[in-house]
C-alpha positions as CSV (number, residue, x, y, z in Angstrom):
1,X,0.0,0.0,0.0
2,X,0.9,3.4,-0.3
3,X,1.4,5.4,3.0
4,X,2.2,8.9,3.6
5,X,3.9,9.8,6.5
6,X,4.1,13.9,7.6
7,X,5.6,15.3,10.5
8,X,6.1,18.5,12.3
9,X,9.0,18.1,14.7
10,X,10.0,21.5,16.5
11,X,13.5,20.2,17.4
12,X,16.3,20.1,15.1
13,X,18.0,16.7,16.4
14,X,14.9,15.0,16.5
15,X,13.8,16.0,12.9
16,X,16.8,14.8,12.1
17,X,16.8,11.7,13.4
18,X,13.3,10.9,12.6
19,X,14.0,11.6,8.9
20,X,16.7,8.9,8.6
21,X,14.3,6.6,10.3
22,X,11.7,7.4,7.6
23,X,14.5,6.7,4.6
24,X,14.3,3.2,5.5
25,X,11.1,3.1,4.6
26,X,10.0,5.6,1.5
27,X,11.8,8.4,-0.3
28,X,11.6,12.3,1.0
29,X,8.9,14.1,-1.5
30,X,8.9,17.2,0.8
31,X,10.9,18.6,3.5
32,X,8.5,16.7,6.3
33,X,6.5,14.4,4.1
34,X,7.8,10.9,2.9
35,X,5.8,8.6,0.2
36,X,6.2,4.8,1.3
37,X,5.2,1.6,-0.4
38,X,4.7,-0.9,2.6
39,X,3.3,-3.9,3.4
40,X,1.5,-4.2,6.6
41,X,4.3,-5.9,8.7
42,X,7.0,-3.1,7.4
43,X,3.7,-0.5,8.2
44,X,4.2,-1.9,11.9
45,X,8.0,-2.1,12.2
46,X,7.6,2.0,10.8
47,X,5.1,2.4,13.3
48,X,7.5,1.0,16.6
49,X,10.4,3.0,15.1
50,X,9.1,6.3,14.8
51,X,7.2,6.2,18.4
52,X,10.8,5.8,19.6
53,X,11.9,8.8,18.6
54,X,9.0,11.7,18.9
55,X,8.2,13.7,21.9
56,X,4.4,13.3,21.8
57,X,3.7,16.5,23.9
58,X,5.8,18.7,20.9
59,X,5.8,16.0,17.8
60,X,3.2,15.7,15.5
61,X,2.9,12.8,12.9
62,X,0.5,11.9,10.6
63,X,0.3,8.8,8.7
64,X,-2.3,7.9,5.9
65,X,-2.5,4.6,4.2
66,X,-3.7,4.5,0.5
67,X,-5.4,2.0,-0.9
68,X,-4.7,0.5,-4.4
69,X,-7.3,2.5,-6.1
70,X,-6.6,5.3,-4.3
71,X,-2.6,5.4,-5.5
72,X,-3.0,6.2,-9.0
73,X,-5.1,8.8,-8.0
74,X,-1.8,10.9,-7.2
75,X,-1.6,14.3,-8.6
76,X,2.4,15.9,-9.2
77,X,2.3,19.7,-9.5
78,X,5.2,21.1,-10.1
79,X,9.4,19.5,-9.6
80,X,9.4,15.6,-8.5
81,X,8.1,12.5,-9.3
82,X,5.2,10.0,-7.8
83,X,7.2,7.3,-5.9
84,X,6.9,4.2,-7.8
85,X,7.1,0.4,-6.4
86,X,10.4,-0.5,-6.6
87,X,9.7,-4.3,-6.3
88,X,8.4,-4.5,-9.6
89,X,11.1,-6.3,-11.8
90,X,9.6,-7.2,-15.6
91,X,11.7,-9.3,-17.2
């Protein structure tokens, strides 16, 4: 599925920190919003990691799952791309 996470983190380190987390998972398609392709398990394993490192009384993360009719759906305005699923191999 596709899952957008977006985040508004006050502090510097733990911005930081978070956003490395979040490369594990999708690709950066704004300064606090990252596009992911997940399955439910990696979903979860996103889910425990960023817990980890907010400060729930300054932190604020959203995360919105998309389903498969809902992905193609994506509108681009402007520089970037729609993140595509890399686990796709045609051969």
């Amino acid at each position: 599925m596709l899952v957008i996470v977006a985040y508004d983190v006050p502090s510097d380190r733990r911005r930081t920190r978070l956003a490395h987390a979040l490369k594990d998972f999708g690709e950066r398609v704004q300064s606090s919003v990252f596009e992911c392709r997940l399955e439910v398990e990696d979903l979860d394993r996103l889910r425990a990691r960023v817990r980890k490192l907010l400060k729930t009384e300054e932190d604020r993360l959203r995360i919105y799952c998309l389903c498969a009719s809902c992905s193609p759906q994506v509108e681009l305005f402007g520089a970037g791309k729609v993140v595509e699923d890399t686990d796709v191999l045609v051969i």
